[in-house]
PLY file of the C-alpha trace (Angstrom):
ply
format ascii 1.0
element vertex 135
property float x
property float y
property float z
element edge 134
property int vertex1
property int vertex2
end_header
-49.73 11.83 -153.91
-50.46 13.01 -150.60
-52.90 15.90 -149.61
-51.37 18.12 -146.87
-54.27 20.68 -144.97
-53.69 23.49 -143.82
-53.28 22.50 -139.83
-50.24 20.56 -140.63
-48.62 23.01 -143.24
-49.14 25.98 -140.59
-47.65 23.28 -138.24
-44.32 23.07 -140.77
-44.43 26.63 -141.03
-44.02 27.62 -137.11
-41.94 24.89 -136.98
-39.51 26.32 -139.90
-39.79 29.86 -138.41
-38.87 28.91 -134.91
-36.14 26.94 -136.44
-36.95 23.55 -134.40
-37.84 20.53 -135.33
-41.44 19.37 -135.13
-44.28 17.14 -135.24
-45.13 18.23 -138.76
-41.25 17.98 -139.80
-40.90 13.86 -138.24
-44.17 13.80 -140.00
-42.13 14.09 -143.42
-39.36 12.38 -142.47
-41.06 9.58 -142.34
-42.04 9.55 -146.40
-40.66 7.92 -149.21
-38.33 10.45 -151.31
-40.54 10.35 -154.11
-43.69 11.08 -152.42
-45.94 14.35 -154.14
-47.15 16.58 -152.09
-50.22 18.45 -152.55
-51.88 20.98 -151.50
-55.73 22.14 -152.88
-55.68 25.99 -153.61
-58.69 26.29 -150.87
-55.69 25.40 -148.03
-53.08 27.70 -149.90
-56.05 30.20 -150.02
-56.19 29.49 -146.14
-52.77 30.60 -145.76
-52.91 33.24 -147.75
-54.95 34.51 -145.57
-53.29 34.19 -142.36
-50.41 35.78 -143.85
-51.42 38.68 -144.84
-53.22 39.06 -141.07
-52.20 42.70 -139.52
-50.26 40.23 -136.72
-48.59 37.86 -138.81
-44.54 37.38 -138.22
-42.41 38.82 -140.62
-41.42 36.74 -143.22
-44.40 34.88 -143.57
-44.89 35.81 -146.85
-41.94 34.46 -148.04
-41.89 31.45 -145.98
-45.26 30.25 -147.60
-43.84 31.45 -151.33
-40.81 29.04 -150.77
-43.54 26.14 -149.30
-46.01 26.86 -152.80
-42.63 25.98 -154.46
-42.21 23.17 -152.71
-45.82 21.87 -153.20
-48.18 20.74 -155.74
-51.05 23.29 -155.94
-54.44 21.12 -156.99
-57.12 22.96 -159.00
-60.65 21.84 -159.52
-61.69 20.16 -162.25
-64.57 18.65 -163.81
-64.98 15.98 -161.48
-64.68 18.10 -158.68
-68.40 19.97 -158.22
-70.02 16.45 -158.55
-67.94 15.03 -156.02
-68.09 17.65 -153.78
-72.23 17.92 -154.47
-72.60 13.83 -153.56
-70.53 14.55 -150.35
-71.85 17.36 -149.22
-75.32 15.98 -149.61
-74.60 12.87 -148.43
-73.12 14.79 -144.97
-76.28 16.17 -144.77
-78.41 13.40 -145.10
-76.34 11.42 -142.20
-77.03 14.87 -140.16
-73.21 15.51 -140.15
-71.46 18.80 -140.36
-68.57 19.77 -141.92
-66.93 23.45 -142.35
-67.34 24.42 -145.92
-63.66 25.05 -146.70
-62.81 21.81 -144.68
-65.51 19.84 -147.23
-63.55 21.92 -150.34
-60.39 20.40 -148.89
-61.20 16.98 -148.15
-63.01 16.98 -151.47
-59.95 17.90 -153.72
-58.61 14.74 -151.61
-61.25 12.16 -152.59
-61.07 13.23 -156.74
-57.46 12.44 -156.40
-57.70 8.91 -154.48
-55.31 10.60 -151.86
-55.16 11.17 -148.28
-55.44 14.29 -145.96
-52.75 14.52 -143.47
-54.52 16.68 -140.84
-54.27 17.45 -137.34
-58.03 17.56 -137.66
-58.64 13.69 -137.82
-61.91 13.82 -136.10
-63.26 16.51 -138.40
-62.35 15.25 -141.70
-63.21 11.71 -140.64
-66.59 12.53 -141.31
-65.76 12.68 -145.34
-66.92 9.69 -146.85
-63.74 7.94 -148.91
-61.47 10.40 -147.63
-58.25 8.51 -145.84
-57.12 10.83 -143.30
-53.76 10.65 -141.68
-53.27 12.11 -138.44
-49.57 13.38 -137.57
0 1
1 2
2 3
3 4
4 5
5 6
6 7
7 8
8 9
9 10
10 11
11 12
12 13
13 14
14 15
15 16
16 17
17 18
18 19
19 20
20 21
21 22
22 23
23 24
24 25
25 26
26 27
27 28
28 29
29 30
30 31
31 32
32 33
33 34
34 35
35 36
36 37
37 38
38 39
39 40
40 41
41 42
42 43
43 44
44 45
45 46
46 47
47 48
48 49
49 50
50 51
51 52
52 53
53 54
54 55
55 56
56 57
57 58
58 59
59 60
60 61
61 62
62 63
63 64
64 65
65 66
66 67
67 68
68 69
69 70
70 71
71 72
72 73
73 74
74 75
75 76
76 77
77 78
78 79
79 80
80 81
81 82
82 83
83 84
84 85
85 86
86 87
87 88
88 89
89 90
90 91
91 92
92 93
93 94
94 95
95 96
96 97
97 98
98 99
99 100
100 101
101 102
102 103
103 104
104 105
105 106
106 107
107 108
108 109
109 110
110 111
111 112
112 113
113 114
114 115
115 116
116 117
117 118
118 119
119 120
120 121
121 122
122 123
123 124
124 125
125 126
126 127
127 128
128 129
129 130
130 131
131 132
132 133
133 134
């Protein structure tokens, strides 16, 4: 399984509307068939909310229905709060920072022992455990 954030699904969503072929889209050409694709609800939350901004292109909507489809949807579990609790403090501890939605993100990540593919490699990097793949 592979996490996807919301950089590089926004990414495959320009890319889709202005019908060309980007970095996001040679990003998933390059996987295996059979790879899952996930996304945690805190980066489908994300785009929620950019599509239903006043400005947002027509068709968004339905562009990031058809991606959902496409997409495994991750929901916090059990393990989730504790992992994202020994992160977050350990962040703080090393006197790093991290956006709270990025943390949510990266954390739904680390409980599944996948990586992030990101354009935000230098953010996330600060996750402990969290592989991040840069496209």
């Amino acid at each position: 399984m592979i996490h996807l954030d919301t950089s590089f699904l926004v990414d495959l969503l320009r890319e889709q509307r202005q019908d060309r072929f980007g970095r996001a889209s040679r990003y998933l050409e390059t996987l295996d068939d059979h790879e899952v694709l996930a996304a945690s609800v805190h980066v489908m939350c994300e785009l929620m909310a950019g599509a239903n901004r006043a400005d947002a292109p027509g068709g968004e909507g339905e562009r990031l229905s058809r991606l959902c489809d496409a997409l495994v949807v991750r929901y916090p579990d059990q393990a989730f709060a504790p992992q994202y609790g020994q992160l977050l403090g350990w962040l703080r501890g090393s006197g790093a920072t991290i956006d709270a939605m990025d943390l949510l993100i990266g954390t739904a990540a680390v409980v599944d022992g996948s990586p992030l593919v990101t354009q935000n490699v230098r953010h996330f990097s600060k996750i402990p455990g969290l592989v991040v793949i840069g496209y």
